[in-house]
C-alpha positions in Angstrom: 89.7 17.7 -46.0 87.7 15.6 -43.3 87.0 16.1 -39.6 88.1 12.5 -38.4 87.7 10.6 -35.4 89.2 7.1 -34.0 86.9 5.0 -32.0 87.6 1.7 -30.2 86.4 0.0 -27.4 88.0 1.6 -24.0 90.9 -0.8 -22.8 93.7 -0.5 -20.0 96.2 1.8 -21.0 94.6 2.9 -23.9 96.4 6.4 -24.4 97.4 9.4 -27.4 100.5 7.1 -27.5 99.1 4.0 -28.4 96.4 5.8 -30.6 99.3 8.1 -32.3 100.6 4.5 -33.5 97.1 3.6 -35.2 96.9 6.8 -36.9 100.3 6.3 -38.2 99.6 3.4 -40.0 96.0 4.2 -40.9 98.5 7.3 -43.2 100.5 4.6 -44.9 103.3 4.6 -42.4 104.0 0.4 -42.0 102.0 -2.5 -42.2 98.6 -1.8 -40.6 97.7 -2.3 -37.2 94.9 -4.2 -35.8 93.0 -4.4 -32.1 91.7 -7.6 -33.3 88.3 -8.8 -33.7 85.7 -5.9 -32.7 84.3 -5.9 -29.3 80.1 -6.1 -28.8 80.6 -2.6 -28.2 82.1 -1.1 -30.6 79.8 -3.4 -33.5 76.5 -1.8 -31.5 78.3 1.4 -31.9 78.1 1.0 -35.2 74.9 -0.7 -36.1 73.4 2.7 -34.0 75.2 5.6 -35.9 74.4 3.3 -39.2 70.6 3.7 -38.6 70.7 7.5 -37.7 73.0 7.8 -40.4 73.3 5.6 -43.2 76.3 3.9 -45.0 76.9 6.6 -48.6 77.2 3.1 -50.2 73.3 2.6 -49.2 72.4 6.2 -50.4 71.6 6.3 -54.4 73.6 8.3 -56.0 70.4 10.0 -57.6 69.3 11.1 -53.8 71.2 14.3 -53.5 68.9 15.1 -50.5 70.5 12.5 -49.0 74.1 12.5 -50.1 74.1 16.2 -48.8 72.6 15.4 -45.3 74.6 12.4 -44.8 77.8 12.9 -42.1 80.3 10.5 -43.6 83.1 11.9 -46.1 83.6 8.1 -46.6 82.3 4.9 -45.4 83.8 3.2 -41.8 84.0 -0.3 -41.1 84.7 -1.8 -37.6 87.3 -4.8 -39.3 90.1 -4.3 -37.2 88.9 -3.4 -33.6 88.2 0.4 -34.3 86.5 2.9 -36.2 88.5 5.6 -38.4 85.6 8.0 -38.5 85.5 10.5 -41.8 82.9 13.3 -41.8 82.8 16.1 -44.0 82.8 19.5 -41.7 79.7 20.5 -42.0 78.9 17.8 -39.9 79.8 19.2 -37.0 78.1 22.2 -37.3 75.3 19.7 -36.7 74.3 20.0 -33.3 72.3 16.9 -33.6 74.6 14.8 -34.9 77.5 15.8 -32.8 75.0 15.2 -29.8 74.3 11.8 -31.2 77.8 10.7 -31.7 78.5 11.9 -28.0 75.4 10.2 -26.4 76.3 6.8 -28.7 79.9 7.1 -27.7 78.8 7.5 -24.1 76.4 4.8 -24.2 79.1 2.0 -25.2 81.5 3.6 -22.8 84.2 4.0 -25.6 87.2 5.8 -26.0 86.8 8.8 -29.1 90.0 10.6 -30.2 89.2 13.8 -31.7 93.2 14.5 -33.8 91.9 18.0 -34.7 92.2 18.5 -30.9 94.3 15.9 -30.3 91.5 15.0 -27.3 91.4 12.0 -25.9 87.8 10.8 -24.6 87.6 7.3 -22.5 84.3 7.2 -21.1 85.1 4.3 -18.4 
């Protein structure tokens, strides 16, 4: 089991609703669905949390160190306009990591939903 997160960039009338839909189809319910191309914001996002945090596909699989440290129960991408974010548990028991997420979420004025509180964050 994962604590999971779904970023995108903030947008008008971005709401649970709207979000509920993504998360339907990011479990297999339809055809998926796609914000289009990501905004500047939400790649920057990304290249930031990637350099505190590295992609498990750049971790050697000898590195256990690293594997153990490392947030991510699976890698992200940003293809479709969003981030379905997969960390393992421990990870937020992390207070640095869970104030780095925060600040980097802050910092590109995106919208987090945390499902596991079914919170809705839009920082605009």
């Amino acid at each position: 089991m994962t604590c999971d997160f779904f970023i995108c960039s903030c947008f008008q009338g971005v709401n649970k609703e709207i979000i509920y839909g993504f998360l339907d189809r990011i479990g297999g319910e339809g055809e998926p669905l796609s914000l289009g191309e990501p905004q500047q914001d939400l790649l920057d996002f990304a290249r930031e949390i990637w350099e505190l945090y590295p992609r498990l596909e750049s971790i050697s699989e000898e590195d256990m160190t690293a594997l153990n440290d490392c947030p991510w129960a699976i890698d992200f991408d940003t293809i479709d306009g969003y981030i379905y974010m997969c960390c393992k548990w421990s990870a937020l028991d992390d207070e640095e990591f869970v104030g780095n997420l925060n600040d980097l979420v802050n910092k590109h004025q995106l919208c987090l939903y945390d499902p596991q509180n079914d919170e809705l964050y839009d920082t605009k």
